[in-house]
N, C-alpha and C positions, 0 to 999 in steps of 0.2 A: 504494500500500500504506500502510494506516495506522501510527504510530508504535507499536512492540513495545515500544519503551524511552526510559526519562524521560532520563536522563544517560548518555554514554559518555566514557570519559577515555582520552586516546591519550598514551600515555607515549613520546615520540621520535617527533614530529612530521615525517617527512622523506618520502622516496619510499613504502616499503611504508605506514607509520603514516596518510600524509595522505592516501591513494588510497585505504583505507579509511575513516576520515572524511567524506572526499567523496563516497564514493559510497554512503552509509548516510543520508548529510545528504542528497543530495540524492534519493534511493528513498525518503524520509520516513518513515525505520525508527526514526528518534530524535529527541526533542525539541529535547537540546541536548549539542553533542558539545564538550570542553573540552580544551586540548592541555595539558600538563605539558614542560617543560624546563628549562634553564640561558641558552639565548639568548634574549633581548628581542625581538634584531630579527629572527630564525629566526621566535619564536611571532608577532611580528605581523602577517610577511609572512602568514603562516599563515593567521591573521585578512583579510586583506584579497584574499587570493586564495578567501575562502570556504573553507575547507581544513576550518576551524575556527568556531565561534562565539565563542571566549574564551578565557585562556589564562590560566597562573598560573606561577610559578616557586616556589610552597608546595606540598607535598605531600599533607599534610593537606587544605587547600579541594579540589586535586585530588580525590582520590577518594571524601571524603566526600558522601555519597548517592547514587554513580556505582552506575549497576545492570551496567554492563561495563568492566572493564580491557584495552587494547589494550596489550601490551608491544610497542614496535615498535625497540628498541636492539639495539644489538651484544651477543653472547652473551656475552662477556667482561663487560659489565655488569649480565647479568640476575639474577644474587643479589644486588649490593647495590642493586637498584633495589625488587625482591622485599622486602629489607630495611626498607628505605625506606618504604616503602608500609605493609607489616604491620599497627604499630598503629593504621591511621585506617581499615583495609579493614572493612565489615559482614560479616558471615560468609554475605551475600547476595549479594554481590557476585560476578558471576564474571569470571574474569582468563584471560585466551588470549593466545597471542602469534605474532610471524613470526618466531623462529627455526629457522634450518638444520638445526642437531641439535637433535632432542628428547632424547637421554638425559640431556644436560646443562643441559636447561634444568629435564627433570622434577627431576634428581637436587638442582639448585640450589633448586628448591619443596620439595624432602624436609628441605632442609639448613636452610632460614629458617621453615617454620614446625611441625616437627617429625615434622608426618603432613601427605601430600597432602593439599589441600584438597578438599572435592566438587566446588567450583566451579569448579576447576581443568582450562580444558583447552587443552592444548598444541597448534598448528597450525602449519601452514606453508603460504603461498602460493607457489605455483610459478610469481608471474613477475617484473619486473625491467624495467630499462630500461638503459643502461652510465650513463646519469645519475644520480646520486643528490640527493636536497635535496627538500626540498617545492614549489619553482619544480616541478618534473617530474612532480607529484602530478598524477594522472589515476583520476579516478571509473569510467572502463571498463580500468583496468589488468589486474583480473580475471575481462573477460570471457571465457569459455572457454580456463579455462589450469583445472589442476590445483590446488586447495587439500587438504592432508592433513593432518587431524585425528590425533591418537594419545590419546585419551582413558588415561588412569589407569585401575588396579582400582579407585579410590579415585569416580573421576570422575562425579558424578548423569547420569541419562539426560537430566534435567531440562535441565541446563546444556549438554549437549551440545548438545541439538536447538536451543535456542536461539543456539548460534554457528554450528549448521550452516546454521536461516534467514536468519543474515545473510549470509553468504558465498554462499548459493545467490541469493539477492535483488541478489547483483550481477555475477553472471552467470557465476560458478566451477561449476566439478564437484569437487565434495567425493567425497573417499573417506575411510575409517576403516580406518587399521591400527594395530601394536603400534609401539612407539618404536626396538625396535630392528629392525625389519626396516626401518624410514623412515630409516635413518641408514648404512646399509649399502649401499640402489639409490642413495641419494641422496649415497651416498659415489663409487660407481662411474659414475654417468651425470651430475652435475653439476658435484660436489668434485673429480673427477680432471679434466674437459674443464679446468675453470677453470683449475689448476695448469698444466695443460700448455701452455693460450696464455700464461700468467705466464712462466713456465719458456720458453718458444721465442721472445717478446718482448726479453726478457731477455739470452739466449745472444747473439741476432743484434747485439743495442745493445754486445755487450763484444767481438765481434770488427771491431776497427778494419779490418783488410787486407779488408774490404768496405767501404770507404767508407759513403758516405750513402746503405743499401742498401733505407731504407724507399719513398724516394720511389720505386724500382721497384714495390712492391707490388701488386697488381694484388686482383683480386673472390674469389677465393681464399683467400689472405694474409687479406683484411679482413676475411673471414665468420670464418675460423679464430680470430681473436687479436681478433674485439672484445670479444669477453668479458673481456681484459686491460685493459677498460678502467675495471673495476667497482671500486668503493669496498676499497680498500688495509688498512682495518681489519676491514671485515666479513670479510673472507677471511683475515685472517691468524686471525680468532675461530674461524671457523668450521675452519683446517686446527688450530687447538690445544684444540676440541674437540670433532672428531669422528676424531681422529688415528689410532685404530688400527685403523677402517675406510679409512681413505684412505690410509694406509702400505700396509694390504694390498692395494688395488688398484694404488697406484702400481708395488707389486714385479712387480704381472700385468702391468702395461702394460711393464714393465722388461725382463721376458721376451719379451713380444712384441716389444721393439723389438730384442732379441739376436738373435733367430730369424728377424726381417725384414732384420737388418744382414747377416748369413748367405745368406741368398737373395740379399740385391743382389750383395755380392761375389762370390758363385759364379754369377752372371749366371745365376739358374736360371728361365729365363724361365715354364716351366711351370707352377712351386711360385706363383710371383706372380702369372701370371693368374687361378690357382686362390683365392687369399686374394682380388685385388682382385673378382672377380666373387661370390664367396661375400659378402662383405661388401656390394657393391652391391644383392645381390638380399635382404640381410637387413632393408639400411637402407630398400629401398623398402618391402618388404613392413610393416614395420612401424612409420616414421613416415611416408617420403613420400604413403603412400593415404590416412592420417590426417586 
């Protein structure tokens, strides 16, 4: 595929930023792809692992004549990087990013440059590794996993179709919904598992009168809680702002766990074969044939 675009600048060089990079560099959808940060030796690994073509710690060279903005930081920093950026952006430029929640990332573009931007469009990839850093940068990270766009009222068709050929060129299934229905499934089926391997991690490490009870752990355990192994910041970002969708899930899972603690002590062997076969034949039908 020929190159779509002259410059793209990846702001947070690390697993989602550089698997993006890499794999736009190397689809030859971009001329020359430029990474922005604060570490030296972060951006040049970056450079030498090919991640990147070049790199700057100025913001300004950054984005000036960048025809894409990749935001690939913690949510907690995406307005002052929004900030950051502002006055060197061309009003051509369009800016997307891999944050968790959209409402907070749109609402932090409402706040820095007064009115969304057209260019402006908000994304999320939906995949990961438990690793994080740009060593773990992988060009097929996106192949067939979920990326969800949430365009603005504000958003050009123009700009959109443009982020959606690059994500489709590496091998994603784009979907387009509204920001807040993306923050709410994504509160209940991502936000909440996370918490809970954090949360049952945790518990087992502060009860001593189990001993050293991980090395029992067995294929179960691991599959459940490796997600406990994911980057400590992104997830504290993402529970402080997407909170009142994930406090309202966490309260359902709360309930369900009153109502399952109820069934075990009343040894109510029926009510539990009933939940655990409904739920097996929910999970097949609808990821396992997937």
């Amino acid at each position: 595929m020929s190159a779509i675009l002259n410059k793209v600048t990846i702001i947070g060089v690390g697993l989602i930023g550089g698997s993006f990079a890499k794999g736009i560099k190397q689809a030859g959808l971009v001329e020359e792809v430029i990474g922005f940060g604060h570490n030296d030796a972060n951006l040049q690994l970056a450079v030498e692992l090919g991640v990147i073509d070049s790199f700057t710690t100025d913001m300004a060279e950054a984005v000036d004549g960048s025809d894409l903005v990749f935001l690939a930081v913690p949510l907690g920093a995406m307005k002052t990087v929004l900030a950051e950026m502002k006055p060197y952006l061309s009003s051509k430029t369009i800016i997307t990013d891999g944050g968790s929640a959209k409402s907070s990332v749109i609402l932090s573009a409402q706040e820095v440059f007064g009115e969304l931007p057209e260019n402006f469009v908000p994304g999320h990839p939906i995949a990961g590794k438990e690793k994080s850093g740009v060593a773990a940068a992988d060009e097929a990270l996106y192949v067939n996993h979920r990326v969800i766009l949430t365009p603005t009222e504000k958003t050009a068709l123009s700009a959109l179709a443009v982020v959606k050929q690059l994500w489709l060129a590496l091998g994603a299934n784009v979907e387009v919904m509204n920001a807040q229905q993306h923050d709410e499934i994504f509160a209940a089926t991502s936000h909440l598992p996370h918490l809970l391997a954090f949360a049952l991690v945790d518990m087992l490490n502060e009860h001593e009168e189990l001993g050293d009870v991980f090395k029992y752990t067995a294929g179960g355990f691991r599959d459940f809680t490796r997600i406990a192994s994911s980057d400590a910041v992104m997830w504290r970002d993402i529970v402080m702002y997407n909170s009142t969708a994930i406090a309202k899930w966490l309260k359902y899972y709360g309930q369900a766990i009153t109502e399952l603690t109820e069934l075990v002590e009343n040894k109510d062997a029926q009510a539990l074969y009933t939940l655990f076969d409904e739920a097996k034949k929910a999970r097949d039908k609808h990821i396992v044939q997937k």
